[in-house]
C-alpha positions in Angstrom: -12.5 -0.4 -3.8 -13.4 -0.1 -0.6 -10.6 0.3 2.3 -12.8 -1.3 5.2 -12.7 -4.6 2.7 -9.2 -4.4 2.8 -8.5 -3.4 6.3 -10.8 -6.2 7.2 -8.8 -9.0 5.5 -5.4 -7.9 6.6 -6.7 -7.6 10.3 -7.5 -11.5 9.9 -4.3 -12.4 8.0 -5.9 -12.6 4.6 -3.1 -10.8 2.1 0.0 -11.6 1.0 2.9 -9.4 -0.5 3.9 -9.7 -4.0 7.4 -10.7 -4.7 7.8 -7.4 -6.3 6.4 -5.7 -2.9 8.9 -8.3 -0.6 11.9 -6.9 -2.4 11.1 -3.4 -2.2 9.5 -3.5 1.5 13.7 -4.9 1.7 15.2 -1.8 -0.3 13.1 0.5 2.1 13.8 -1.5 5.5 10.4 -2.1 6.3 8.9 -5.3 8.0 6.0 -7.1 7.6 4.2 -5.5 10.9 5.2 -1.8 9.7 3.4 -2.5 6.3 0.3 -4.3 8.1 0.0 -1.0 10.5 0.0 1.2 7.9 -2.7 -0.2 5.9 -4.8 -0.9 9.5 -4.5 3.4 10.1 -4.8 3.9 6.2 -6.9 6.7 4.1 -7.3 6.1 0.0 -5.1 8.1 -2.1 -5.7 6.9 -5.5 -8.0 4.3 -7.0 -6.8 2.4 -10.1 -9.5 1.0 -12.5 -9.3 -2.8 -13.9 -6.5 -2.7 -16.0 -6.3 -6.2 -16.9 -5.0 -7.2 -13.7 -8.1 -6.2 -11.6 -8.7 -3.1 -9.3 -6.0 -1.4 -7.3 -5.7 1.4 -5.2 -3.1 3.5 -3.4 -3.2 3.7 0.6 -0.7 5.8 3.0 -0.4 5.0 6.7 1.7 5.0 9.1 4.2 2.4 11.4 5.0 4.7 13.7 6.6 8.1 12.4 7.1 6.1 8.9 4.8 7.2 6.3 4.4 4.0 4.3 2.4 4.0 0.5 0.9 0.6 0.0 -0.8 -0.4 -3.7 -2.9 -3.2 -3.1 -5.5 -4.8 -5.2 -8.0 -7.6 -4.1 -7.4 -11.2 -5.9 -10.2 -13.1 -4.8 -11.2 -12.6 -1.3 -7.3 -12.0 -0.3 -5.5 -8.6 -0.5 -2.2 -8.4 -2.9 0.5 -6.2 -1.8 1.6 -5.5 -5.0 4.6 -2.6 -4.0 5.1 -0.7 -0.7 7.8 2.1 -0.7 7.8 5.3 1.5 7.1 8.2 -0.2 9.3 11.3 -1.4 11.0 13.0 -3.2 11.6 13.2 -6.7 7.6 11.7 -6.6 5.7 12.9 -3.7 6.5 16.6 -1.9 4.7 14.6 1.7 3.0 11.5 2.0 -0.2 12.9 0.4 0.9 14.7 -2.4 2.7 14.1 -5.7 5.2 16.3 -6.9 4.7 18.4 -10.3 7.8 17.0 -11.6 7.0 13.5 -11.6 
């Protein structure tokens, strides 16, 4: 995947957030904006081959002080937001990298 692609199609309003990432961008008290400027001031974590469902990939970025990890997968020409949650513990030690006891 490529994270200019994506960048690019959120910067022009072309994604959406899968109901699954709308209820936990709710459990973690993020907004719509936060999750759009972390993705726009993201770097590539992970990259998920085609698992049936198509190409993913893990992003972190930032809305402000709030580190924010965003999977996201293209469908089409628009970006899916499939889950956004901020990162920690028991999973991630900082928003980089995942904990030995996962």
């Amino acid at each position: 995947m490529d994270i200019e692609d994506i960048k690019s199609s959120v910067r022009i309003g072309d994604f959406r957030l899968s109901l699954h990432a709308e209820i936990e961008a709710t459990n973690e008290n993020l907004e719509i904006m936060q999750i759009v400027r972390a993705i726009l001031n993201s770097q590539m974590l992970e990259e998920y081959p085609n698992t049936g469902r198509g190409e993913s990939c893990l992003l972190v970025g930032f809305a402000d002080s709030i580190p924010i990890h965003v999977v996201c997968g293209f469908r089409g020409n628009a970006v899916i937001v499939i889950t956004v949650y901020t990162p920690g513990l028991p999973k991630f030690v900082d928003p980089w990298t995942r904990s030995s006891t996962r």
